[in-house]
N, C-alpha and C positions, 0 to 999 in steps of 0.2 A: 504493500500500500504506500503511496506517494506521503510523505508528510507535511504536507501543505495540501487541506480540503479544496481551496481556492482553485488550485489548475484542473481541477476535476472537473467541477460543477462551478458555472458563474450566474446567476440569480437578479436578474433586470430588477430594476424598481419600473412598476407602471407608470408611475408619475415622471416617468423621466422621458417618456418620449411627447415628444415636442415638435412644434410644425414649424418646420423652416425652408424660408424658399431662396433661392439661389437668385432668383431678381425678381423685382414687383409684377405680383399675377397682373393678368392684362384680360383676361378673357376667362367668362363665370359661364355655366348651365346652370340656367332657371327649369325646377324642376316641382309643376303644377298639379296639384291633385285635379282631376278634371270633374266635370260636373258637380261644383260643389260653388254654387254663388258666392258663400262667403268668404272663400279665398280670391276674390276679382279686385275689392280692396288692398289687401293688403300684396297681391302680386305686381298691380299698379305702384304704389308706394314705394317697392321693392326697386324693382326695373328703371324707376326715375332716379334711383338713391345710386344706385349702378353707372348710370347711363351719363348722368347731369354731375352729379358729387365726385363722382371718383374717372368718371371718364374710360368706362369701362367696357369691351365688348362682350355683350349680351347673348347667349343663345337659347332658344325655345325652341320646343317642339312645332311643326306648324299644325296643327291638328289643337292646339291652345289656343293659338291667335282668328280660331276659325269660330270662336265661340260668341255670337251676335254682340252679347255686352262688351266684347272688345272689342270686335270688330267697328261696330256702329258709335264709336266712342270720338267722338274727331277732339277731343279735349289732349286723348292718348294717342293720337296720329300719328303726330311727330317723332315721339317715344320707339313707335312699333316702328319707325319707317328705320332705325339703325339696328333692329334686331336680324340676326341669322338665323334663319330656318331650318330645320332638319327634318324627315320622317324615319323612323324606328325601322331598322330593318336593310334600310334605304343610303341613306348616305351613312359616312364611316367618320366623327366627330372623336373620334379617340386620341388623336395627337393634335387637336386644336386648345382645348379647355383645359386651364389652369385648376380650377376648385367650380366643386358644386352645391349650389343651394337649394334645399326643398323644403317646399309649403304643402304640408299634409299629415297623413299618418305615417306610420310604419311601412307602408305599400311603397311609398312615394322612393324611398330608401333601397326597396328591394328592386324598384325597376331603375333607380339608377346603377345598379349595381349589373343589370341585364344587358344595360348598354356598351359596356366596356367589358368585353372578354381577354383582354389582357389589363393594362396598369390602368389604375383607377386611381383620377383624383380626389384630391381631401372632400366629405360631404359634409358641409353646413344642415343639420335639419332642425329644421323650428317644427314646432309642436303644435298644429294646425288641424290636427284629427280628432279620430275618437278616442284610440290607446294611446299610443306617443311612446312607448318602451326604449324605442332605437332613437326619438325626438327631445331633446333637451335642451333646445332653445326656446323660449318667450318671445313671440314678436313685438312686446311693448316696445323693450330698448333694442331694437334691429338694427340702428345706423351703428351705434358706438359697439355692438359683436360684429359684426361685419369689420370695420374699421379694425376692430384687435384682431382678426382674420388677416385681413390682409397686411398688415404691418407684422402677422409670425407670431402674435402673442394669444398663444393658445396652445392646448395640449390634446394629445393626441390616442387614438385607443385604434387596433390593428386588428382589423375585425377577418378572423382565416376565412377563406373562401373554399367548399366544394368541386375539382375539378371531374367533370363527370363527361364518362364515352358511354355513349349506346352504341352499340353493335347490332343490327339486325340481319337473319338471313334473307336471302334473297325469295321470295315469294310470287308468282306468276302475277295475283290481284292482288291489291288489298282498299279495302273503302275505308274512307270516312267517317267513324261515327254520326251516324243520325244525316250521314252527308253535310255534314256543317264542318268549317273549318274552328280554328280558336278565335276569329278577328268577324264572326259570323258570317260571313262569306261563304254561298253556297258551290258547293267544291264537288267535281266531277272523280269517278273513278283514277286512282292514281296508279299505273304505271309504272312498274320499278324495274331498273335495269338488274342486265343480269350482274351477279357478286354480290357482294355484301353493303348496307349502307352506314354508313358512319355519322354518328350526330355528336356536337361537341358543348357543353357548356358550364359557367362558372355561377354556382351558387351559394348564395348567401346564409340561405338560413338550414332550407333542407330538401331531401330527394326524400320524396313517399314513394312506397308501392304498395300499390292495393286491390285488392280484388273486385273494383269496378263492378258493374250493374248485377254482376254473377251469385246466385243464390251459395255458391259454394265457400268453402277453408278459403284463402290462397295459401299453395305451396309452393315457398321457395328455398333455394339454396342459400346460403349465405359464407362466401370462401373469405378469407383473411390471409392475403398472402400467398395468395393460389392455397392453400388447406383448407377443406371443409369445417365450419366451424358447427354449424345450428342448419335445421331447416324451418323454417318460421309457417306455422301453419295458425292461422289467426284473419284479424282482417288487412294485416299488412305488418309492414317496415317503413321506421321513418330512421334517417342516416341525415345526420344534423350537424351542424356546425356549432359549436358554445354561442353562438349568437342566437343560433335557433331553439337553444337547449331551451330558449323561454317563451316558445312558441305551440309549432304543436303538439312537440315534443314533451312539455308541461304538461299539457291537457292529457297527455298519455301513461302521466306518472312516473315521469323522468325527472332527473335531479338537474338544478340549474348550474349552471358554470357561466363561470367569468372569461368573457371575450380575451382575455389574456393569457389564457388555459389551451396549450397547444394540445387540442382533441378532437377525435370525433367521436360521436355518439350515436349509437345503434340501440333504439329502442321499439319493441314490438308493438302493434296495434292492437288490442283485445286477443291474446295470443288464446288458444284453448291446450293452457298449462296452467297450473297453479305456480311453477316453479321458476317461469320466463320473466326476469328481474333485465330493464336495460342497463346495459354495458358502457363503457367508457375506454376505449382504444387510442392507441399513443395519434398525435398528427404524425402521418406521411408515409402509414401503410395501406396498403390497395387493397381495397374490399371488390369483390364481385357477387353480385346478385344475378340468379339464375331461375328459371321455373326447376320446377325438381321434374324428373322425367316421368314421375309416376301422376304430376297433376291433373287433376278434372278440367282447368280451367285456364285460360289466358289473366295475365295480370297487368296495370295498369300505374303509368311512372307520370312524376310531374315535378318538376323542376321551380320550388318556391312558387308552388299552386299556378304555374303556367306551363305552356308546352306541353299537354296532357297527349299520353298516346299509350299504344296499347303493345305488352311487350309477349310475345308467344314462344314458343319449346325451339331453341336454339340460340333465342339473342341474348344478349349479356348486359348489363350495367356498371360495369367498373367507375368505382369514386375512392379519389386521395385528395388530401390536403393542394391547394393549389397554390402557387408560388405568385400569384397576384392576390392580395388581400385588399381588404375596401378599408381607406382610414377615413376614419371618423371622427370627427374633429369635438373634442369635450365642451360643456359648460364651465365646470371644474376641472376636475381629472377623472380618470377612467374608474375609479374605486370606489368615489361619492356618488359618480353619476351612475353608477349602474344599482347600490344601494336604495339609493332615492329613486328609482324608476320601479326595484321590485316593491318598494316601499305605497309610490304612491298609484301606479296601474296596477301591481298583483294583491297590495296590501298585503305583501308578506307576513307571516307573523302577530296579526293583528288578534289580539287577545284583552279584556278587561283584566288591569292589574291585579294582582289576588293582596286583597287586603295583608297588615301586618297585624302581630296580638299588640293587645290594647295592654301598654304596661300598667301596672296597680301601683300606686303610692306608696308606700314605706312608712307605717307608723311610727311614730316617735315616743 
C-alpha cells in the first residue's frame, strides 16, 4: 500500500467548479416553454435585456416566434427583427451558442439538452413551470443573474449524460404506431434498407423500457459489460442518470443521488419479484438491454419521454456514461441547490417535529 492516501484517490469539492469563459459570450439560446401565455412577458423582457443591455446575439426557435402574441406585436418588431432562427432537427446551432437560457419547467432543460448531441453549453434555467427541480432561478432579479453569468460569477454543477445506441435488425416492413409519427404527422409505411439501423442519442435524465400497449410481463435481458446480469420481467426498466435519479426513477422507488455522483442507475418498473431492489452501477460501464428470447412480446424504449419506438427479438440498446455532460449553471452551488429543490418540489423529509418532555421544576 502507497503511504500517502492522497495519490490514490483525489476527492473534488462541488463547490469548486466554476464557470469560466475564455472571452465574453457573444451569443445566448433562448429556450421557451411553448404554449404557455404567461411566459410571453417575461421572454419579451428577456430578449430586450439581451439584445439592447448587453448587445447580444439572440437565438430562438422559429416555431416560438410563430406564436400570434409575438408575432402580431409591432411594439417587439424591432427586437425579433435581430433574432436567429433555427428549426429542431433542421439546422445544426451547436458551434454557434455560447450559454443557454430557459423559461419553463424541467422539460425546457431536457430539450435543451436534445439539441446538442455532443458539447453543450452552460444552461441558465429560471423557474417558470410547475416542478422546477433542475430550475433554480427567480425571474424577479433576471438582469443582475444574467449579468453574474456573463461576467463568470457563478458556479457550476456537471450534470452526466446517457450515451445510448439502438441497434435494430433489419426487417422487410415495419409501421408506425397508430400511423402517426412523434411530431403528429401522418406517416406512411416505412421502408428499411437492407442491414442493420443504427440510432444515436444523449440523455439526460433516463432511457425507459416498457412493455407498451401489450397485456403481457416485459422480458428483458439486462448485460453489464457484455455478462448477463438480471432479466427484468415487470412493467419495465428505467436506466437513469443521478439527474434522473429524481425523476421517474423516484416515483419507482429508487434512491436519489446527487448530480455529482459518477453513476448510473438501473431501477425496475413494478418488477413481479419481491426481491428486485434498484441498483446503482459505477459511470462508464456499458449496459445492454435485450428482449430475452423466450419473450411473449415486443418492448418499447424512449429516450427522456421522446423518441418512443418499439424494440423486437434481435435489437439491442447499449447505454454508458457519455463524455459530453450538460453544465448547469447554480443559484448557489451545487449542494444547497439540489437540497433546496428536494426540499421544496419533493418536500423531502417533511414531518411534524415530535414534541420534547416537559421538564418538572425542582422543589426547594
Amino acid at each position: 500500500m502507497l503511504q500517502n492516501p492522497k495519490t490514490i484517490m483525489h476527492i473534488q469539492d462541488p463547490a469548486s467548479q466554476r464557470l469560466t469563459w475564455n472571452k465574453r459570450p457573444k451569443s445566448v439560446l433562448v429556450i421557451k416553454k411553448i404554449r404557455d401565455a404567461s411566459l410571453l412577458q417575461p421572454f419579451k423582457e428577456l430578449c430586450v435585456h439581451l439584445t439592447e443591455e448587453n448587445n447580444m446575439i439572440v437565438y430562438v426557435e422559429k416555431k416560438v416566434l410563430e406564436d400570434p402574441a409575438i408575432a402580431n406585436d409591432d411594439n417587439f418588431g424591432p427586437v425579433k427583427k435581430k433574432f436567429c432562427t433555427f428549426r429542431e432537427d433542421y439546422d445544426d446551432i451547436s458551434n454557434q451558442i455560447d450559454f443557454i437560457i430557459c423559461l419553463g419547467g424541467d422539460g425546457t432543460l431536457l430539450y435543451a439538452s436534445s439539441l446538442f448531441q455532443g458539447s453543450v453549453p452552460p444552461v441558465m434555467a429560471f423557474h417558470l413551470g410547475s416542478l422546477g427541480f433542475l430550475t433554480p432561478f427567480n425571474f424577479e432579479n433576471f438582469q443582475s443573474q444574467v449579468t453574474q453569468v456573463i461576467e463568470g460569477n457563478a458556479a457550476l454543477v456537471l450534470r452526466s449524460r446517457l450515451k445510448v445506441k439502438v441497434v435494430k435488425e433489419h426487417r422487410e416492413k415495419m409501421t408506425v404506431q397508430n400511423g402517426i409519427e412523434e411530431n403528429g404527422v401522418v406517416s406512411a409505411n416505412i421502408e428499411k434498407e437492407m442491414g442493420k439501423q443504427v440510432m444515436q442519442y444523449q440523455v439526460l435524465n433516463e432511457v425507459v423500457v416498457d412493455r407498451g400497449p401489450s397485456s403481457y410481463l416485459s422480458n428483458v435481458d439486462v448485460f453489464l459489460d457484455g455478462h448477463l446480469i438480471t432479466t427484468v420481467q415487470g412493467d419495465g426498466v428505467i436506466v437513469s442518470t443521478p439527474t434522473g435519479s429524481t425523476a421517474y426513477a423516484a416515483a419507482a422507488g429508487a434512491s436519489m443521488i446527487h448530480p455529482n455522483v459518477p453513476a448510473i442507475m438501473i431501477t425496475p418498473i413494478c418488477p413481479h419479484s419481491l426481491s428486485f431492489r434498484p441498483i446503482v452501477v459505477p459511470a462508464g460501464v456499458e449496459l445492454k438491454i435485450m428482449l430475452s428470447p423466450d419473450a411473449r412480446n415486443t418492448a418499447w424504449v424512449s429516450f427522456d419521454g421522446r423518441k418512443r419506438q418499439e424494440i423486437c427479438h434481435g435489437d439491442s440498446i447499449s447505454i454508458t456514461t457519455s463524455c459530453y455532460p450538460l453544465p448547469s449553471i447554480c443559484f448557489r452551488d451545487p449542494v444547497s441547490d439540489w437540497f433546496e429543490s428536494l426540499a421544496e418540489c419533493l418536500h423531502w423529509n417533511v414531518r411534524k417535529k415530535q414534541n420534547n418532555f416537559a421538564v418538572e421544576e425542582e422543589e426547594f
